[in-house]
C-alpha positions as CSV (number, residue, x, y, z in Angstrom):
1,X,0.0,0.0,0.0
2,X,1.4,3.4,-0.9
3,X,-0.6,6.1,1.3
4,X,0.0,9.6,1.9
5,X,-0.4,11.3,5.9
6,X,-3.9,12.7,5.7
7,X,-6.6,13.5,8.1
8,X,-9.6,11.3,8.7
9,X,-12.2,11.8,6.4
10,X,-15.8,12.4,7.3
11,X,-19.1,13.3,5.5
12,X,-22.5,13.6,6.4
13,X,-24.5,12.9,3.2
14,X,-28.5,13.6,2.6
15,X,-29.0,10.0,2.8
16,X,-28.2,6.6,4.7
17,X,-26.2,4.2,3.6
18,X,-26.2,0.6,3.9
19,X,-24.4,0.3,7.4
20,X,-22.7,-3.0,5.5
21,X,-20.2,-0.5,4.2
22,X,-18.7,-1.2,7.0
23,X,-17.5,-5.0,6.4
24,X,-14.8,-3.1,4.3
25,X,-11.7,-2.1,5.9
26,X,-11.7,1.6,7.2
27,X,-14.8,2.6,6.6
28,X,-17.4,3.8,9.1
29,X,-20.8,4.3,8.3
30,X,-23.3,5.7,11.0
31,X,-26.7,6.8,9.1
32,X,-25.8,9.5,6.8
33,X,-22.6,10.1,8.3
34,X,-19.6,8.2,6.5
35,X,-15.8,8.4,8.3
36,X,-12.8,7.2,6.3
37,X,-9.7,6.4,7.7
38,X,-7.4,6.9,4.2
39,X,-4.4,4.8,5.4
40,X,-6.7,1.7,6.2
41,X,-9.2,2.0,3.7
42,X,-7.3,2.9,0.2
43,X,-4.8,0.5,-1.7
44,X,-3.1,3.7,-3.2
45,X,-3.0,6.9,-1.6
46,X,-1.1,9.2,-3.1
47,X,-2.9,12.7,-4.0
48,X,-5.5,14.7,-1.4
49,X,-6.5,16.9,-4.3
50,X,-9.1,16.7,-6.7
51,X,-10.8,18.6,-9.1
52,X,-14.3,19.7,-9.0
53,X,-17.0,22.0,-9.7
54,X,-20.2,23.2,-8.1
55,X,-22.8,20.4,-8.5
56,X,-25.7,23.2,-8.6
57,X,-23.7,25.3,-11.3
58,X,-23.7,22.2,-13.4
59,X,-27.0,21.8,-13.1
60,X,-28.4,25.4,-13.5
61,X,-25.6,26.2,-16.4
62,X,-24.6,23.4,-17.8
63,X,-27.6,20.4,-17.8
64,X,-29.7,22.1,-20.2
65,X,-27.2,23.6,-22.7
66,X,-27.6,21.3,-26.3
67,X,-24.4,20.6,-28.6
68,X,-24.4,22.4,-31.7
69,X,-21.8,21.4,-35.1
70,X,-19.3,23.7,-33.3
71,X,-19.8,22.5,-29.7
72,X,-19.9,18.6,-28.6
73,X,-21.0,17.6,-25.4
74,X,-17.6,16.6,-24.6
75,X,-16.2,20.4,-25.4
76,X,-18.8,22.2,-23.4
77,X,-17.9,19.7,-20.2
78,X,-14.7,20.8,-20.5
79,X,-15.1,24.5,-21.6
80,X,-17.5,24.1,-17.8
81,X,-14.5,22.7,-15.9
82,X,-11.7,24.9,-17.4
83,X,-14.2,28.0,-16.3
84,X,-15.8,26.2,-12.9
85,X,-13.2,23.6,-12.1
86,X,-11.4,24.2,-8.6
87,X,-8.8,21.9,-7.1
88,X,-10.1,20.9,-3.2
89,X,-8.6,18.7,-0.9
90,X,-12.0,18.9,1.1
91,X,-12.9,15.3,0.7
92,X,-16.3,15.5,2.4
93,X,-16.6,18.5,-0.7
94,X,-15.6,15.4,-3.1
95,X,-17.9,13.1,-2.1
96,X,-20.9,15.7,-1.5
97,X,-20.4,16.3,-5.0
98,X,-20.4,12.8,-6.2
99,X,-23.6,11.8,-4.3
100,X,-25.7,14.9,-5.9
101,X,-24.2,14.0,-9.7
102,X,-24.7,10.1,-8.9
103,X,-28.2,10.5,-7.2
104,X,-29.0,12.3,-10.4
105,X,-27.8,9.7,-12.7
106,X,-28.7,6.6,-11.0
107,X,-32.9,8.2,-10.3
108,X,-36.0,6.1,-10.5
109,X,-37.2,7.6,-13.7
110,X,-34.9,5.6,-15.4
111,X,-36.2,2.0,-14.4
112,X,-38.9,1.7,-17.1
113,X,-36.3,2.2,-20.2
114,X,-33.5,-0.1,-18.9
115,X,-34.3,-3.4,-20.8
116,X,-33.5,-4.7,-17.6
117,X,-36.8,-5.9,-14.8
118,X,-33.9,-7.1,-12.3
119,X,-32.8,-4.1,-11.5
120,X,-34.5,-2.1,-9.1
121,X,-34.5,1.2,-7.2
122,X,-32.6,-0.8,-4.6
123,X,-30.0,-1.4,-6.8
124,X,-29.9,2.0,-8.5
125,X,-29.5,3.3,-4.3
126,X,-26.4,0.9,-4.2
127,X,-24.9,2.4,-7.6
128,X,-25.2,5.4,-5.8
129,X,-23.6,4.4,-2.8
130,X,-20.8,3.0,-4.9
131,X,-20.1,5.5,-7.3
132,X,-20.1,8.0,-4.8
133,X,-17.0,6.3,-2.8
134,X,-15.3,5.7,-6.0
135,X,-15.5,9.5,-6.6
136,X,-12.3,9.9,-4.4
137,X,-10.7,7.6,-6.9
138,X,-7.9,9.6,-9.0
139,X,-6.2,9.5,-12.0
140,X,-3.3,11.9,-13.0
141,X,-2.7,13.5,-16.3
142,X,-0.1,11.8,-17.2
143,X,-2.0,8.5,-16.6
144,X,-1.1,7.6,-13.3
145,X,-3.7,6.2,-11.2
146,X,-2.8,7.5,-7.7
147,X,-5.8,6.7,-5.8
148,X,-7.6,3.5,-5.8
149,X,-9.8,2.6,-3.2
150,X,-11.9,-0.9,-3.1
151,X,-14.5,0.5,-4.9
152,X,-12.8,0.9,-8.1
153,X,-13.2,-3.2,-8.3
154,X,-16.8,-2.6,-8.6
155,X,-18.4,-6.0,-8.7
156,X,-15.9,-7.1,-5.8
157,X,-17.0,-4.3,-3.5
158,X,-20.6,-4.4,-4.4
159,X,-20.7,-8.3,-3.9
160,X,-19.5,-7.9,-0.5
161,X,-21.4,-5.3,1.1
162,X,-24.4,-6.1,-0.4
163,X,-24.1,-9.7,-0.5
164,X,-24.4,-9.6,-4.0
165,X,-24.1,-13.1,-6.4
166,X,-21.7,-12.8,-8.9
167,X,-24.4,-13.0,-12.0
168,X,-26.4,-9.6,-9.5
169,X,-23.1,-7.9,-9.1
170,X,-22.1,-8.1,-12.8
171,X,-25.5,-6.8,-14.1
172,X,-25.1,-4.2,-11.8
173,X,-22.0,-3.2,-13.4
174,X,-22.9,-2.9,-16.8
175,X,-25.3,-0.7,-15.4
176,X,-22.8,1.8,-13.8
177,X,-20.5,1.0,-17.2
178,X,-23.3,2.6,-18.7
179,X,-24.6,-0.1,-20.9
180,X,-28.6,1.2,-20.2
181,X,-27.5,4.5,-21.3
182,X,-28.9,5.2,-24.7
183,X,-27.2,8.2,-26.4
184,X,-29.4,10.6,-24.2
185,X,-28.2,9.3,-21.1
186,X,-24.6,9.2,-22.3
187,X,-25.0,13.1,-22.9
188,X,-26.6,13.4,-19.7
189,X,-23.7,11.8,-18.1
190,X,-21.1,12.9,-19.7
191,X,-22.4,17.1,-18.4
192,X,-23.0,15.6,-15.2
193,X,-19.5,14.4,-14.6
194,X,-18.2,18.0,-15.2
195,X,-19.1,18.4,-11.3
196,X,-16.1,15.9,-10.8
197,X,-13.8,17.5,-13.0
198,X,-13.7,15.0,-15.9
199,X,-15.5,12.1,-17.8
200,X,-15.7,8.8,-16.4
201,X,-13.6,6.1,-17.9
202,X,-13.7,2.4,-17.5
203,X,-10.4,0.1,-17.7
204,X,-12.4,-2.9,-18.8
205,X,-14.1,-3.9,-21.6
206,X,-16.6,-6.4,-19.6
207,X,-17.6,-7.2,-16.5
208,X,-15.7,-9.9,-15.7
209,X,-12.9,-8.5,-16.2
210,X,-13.4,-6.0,-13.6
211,X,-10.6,-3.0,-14.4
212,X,-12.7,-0.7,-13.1
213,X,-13.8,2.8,-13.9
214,X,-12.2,6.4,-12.6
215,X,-13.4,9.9,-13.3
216,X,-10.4,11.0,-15.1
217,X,-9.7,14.7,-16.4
218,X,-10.1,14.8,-20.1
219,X,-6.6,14.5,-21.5
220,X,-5.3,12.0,-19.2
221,X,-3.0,9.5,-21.3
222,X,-5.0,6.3,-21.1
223,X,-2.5,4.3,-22.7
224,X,0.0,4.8,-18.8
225,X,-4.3,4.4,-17.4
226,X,-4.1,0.8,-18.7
227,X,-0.9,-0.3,-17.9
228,X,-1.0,1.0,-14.8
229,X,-4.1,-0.9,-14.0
230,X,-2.8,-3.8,-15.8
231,X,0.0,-4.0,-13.1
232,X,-1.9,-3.9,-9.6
233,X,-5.3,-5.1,-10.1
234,X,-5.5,-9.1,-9.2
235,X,-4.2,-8.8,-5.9
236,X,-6.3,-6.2,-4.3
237,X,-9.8,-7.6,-5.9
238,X,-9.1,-10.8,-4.2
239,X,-8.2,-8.6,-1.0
240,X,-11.4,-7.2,-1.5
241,X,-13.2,-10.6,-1.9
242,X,-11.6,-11.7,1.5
243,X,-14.2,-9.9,2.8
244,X,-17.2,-11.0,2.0
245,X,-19.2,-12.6,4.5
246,X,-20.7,-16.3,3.7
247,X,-23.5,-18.1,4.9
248,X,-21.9,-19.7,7.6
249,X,-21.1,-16.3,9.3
């Protein structure tokens, strides 16, 4: 493990979460309130920065502006970050931000179009829970990845605190890869993620694979992304897996 000296972190979010958050290694969660302990809970430590923007500016200014022939989505999130963008190490400001942009993403609304009857508002509440934690996830310009908590191995994580089967846990990440996102939802997300400074990326190609996905700034080499993933991921998705609790327990 490679961790920086940082303070605890600690966050109180408009919403429970799933008190089985804390089966996972330095993570505390009491109601809304979520304390991380960064030396115990992330593999990778290395950056208490990140890059946001205000989630209700993104929403007021940027939500409802359309792409033109001049303007893709893609330039007017970034045009909204170079203009918005501020670098916090506020964690709690991190993951405040992430739980507005993934509550937003991951809403109710949504269930009727997905193609998919298993999934339910319960699982779109544990995508939230999730994403949100993976928000303090970072990847550097130069393609680094510098923070990498146990929710980047999403199906791992997920299986364990929400005693998830493998076939659940796997649906449930295609659904946060985005694969029930038509091109309207890709949009949607793509403006949403300007709150977090970037555009979320994915390392894998499928779910079993499980490379995980990162909100990365835009111009981040992913070629260093990949084989920097490439190098560390076995190991800590079977740490990950060790603790999931069985039947016998």
């Amino acid at each position: 493990m490679t961790t920086i000296d940082t303070a605890t972190i600690t966050v109180e979010l408009p919403d429970a979460f799933d008190p089985r958050w804390n089966r996972l290694p330095g993570i505390q969660v009491d109601g809304r309130r979520i304390t991380i302990d960064p030396a115990e809970y992330f593999f990778r430590f290395e950056s208490s920065t990140w890059l946001v923007a205000d989630w209700e500016s993104v929403k007021a200014q940027l939500l409802d502006v359309d792409e033109t022939t001049e303007s893709a989505v893609e330039q007017l999130a970034l045009d909204f970050i170079k203009n918005h963008g501020e670098s916090t190490s506020d964690a709690a400001r991190v993951l405040a931000t992430a739980y507005g942009v993934y509550s937003y993403l991951f809403r109710e609304e949504h269930l009727a179009g997905l193609g998919l009857p298993q999934i339910t508002a319960e699982h779109l509440r544990m995508l939230r829970e999730a994403a949100t934690l993976m928000a303090l996830n970072k990847v550097e310009l130069d393609g680094h990845i510098s923070n990498v908590g146990p929710c980047w191995f999403f199906p791992a994580a997920t299986s364990v605190v929400f005693d998830l089967d493998d076939a659940t846990g796997g649906t449930l990440d295609e659904v946060y890869h985005g694969g029930w996102f038509n091109e309207h939802r890709r949009i949607e997300s793509i403006k949403a993620h300007a709150a977090l400074g970037g555009r979320l990326v994915h390392g894998c190609q499928s779910v079993p694979d499980q490379s995980g996905g990162v909100v990365a700034p835009y111009g981040a080499s992913m070629a260093n992304f990949r084989d920097d993933l490439a190098e560390f991921k076995a190991g800590w998705i079977d740490q990950v897996y060790a603790h999931r609790v069985t039947a016998a327990e």
